[in-house]
C-alpha positions as CSV (number, residue, x, y, z in Angstrom):
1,X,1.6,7.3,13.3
2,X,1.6,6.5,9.7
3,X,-0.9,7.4,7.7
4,X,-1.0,7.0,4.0
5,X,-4.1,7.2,1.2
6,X,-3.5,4.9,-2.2
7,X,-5.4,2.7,-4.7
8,X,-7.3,-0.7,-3.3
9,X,-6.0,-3.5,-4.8
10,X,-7.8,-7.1,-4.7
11,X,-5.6,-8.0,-1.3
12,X,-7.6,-5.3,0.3
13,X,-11.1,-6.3,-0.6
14,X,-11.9,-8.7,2.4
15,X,-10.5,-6.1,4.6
16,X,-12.8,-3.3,3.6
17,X,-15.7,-5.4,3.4
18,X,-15.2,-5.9,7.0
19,X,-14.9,-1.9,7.9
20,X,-17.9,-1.7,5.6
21,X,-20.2,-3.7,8.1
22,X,-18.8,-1.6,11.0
23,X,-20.0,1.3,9.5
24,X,-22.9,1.1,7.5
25,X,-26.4,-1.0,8.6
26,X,-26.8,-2.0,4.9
27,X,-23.1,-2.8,3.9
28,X,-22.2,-3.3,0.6
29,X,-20.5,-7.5,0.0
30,X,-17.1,-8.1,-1.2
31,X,-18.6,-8.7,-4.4
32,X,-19.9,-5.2,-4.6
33,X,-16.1,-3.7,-3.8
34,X,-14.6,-6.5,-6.4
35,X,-16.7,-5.3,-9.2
36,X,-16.1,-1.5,-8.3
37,X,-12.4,-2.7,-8.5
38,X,-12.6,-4.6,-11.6
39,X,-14.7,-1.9,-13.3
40,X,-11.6,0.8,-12.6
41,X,-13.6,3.1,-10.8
42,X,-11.6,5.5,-8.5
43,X,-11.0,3.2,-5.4
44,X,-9.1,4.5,-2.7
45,X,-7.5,3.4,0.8
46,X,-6.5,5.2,3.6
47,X,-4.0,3.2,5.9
48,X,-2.7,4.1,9.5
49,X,0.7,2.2,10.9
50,X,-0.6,0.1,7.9
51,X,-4.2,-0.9,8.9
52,X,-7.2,0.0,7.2
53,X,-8.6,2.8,8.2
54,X,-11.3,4.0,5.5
55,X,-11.8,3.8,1.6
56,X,-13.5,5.9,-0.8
57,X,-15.5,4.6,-4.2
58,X,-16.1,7.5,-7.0
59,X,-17.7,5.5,-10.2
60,X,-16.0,6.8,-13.5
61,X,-17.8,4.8,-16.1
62,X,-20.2,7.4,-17.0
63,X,-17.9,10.7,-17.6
64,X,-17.9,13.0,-17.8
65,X,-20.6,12.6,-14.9
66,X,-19.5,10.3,-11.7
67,X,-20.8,9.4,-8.8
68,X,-19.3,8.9,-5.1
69,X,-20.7,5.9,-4.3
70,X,-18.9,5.5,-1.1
71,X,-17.1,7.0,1.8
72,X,-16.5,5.5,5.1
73,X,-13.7,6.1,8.2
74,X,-13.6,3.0,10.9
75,X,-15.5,4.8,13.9
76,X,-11.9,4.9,16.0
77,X,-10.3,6.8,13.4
78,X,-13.1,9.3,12.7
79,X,-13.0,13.4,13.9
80,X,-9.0,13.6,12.7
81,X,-9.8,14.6,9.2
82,X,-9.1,11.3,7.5
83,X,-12.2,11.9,5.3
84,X,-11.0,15.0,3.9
85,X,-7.7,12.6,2.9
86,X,-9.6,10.3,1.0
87,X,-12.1,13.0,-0.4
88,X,-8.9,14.9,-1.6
89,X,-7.5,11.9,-3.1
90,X,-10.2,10.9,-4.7
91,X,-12.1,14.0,-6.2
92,X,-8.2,14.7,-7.9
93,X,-8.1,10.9,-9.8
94,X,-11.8,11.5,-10.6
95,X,-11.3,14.8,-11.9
96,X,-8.0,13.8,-14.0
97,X,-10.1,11.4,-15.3
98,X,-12.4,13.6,-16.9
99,X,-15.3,13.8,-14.4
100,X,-17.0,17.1,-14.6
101,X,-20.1,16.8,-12.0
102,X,-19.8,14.5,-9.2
103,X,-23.2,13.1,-7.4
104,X,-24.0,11.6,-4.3
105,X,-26.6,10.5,-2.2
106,X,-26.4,10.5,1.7
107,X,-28.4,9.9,4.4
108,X,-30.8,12.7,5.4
109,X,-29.8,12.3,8.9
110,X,-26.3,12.1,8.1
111,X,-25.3,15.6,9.1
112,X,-21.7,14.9,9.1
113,X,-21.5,13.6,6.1
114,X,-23.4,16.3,4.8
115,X,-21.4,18.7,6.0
116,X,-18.4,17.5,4.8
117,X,-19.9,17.5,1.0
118,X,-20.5,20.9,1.4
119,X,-17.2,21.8,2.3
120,X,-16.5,20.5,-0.7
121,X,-18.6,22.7,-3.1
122,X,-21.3,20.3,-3.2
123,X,-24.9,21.0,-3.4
124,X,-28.2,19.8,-2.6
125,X,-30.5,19.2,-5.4
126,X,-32.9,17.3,-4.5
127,X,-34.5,14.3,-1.8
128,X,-35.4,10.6,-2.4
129,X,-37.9,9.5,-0.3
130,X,-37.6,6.1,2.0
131,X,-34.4,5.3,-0.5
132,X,-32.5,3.7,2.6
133,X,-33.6,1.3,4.9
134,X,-32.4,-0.3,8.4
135,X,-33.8,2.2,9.2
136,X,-35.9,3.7,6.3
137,X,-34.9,7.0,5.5
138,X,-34.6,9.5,2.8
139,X,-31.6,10.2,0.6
140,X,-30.5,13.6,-0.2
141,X,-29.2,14.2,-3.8
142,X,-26.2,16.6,-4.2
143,X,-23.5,17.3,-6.9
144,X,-21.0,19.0,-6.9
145,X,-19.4,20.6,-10.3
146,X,-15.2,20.1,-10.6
147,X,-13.4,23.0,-11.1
């Protein structure tokens, strides 16, 4: 198995809108992903034997504040650590970049993804209520400073 975690490049956008609808019930469009691209955020790709496998979205225009905007493994790939891949990948860019503070919001019910953020030093600071929908649900706020 080969597995390997670079940038996205516009090839890859059709591609991770379609991993985006198997995992998320409100998924973002490939216009979304273009713009995230276009707007240089930190936009990364995690391959195995050379297919898609997950992405990761950290948005840079604000530094030295940003904000993971997304994360997501394709559900037969998940439980073999490929989210601490992209995480690690893409906390490092964001942080050469300048970002200082990274926020997030996840899914209250989300526990995985909550835990995962914690192992990573972030925080919870707060809640947004009914934020998400299909189903609604509230957010949790966390950040997370770099180091």
């Amino acid at each position: 198995m080969i597995i390997s975690v670079r940038d996205a490049e516009p090839k890859d956008i059709s591609a991770i809108a379609e991993l985006e609808k198997r995992c998320f019930s409100t998924p973002w469009s490939e216009n979304a992903f273009a713009s995230q691209l276009k707007a240089d955020s930190v936009f990364k790709l995690l391959t195995v034997d050379g297919e898609i496998a997950g992405y990761a979205v950290i948005d840079t225009q604000i530094l030295p504040e940003s904000e993971l905007f997304n994360i997501a493994v394709a559900p037969e790939f998940r439980g073999q650590g490929f989210s601490k891949l992209l995480m690690d990948s893409a906390l490092e860019d964001a942080q050469k970049r300048g970002a200082e503070k990274v926020f997030l919001e996840v899914r209250a019910s989300n526990a995985a993804a909550i835990g995962l953020y914690e192992k990573y030093g972030f925080v919870q600071n707060g809640v947004r209520k009914g934020y998400y929908s299909c189903p609604k649900e509230d957010a949790v706020l966390m950040s997370r400073e770099n180091n």
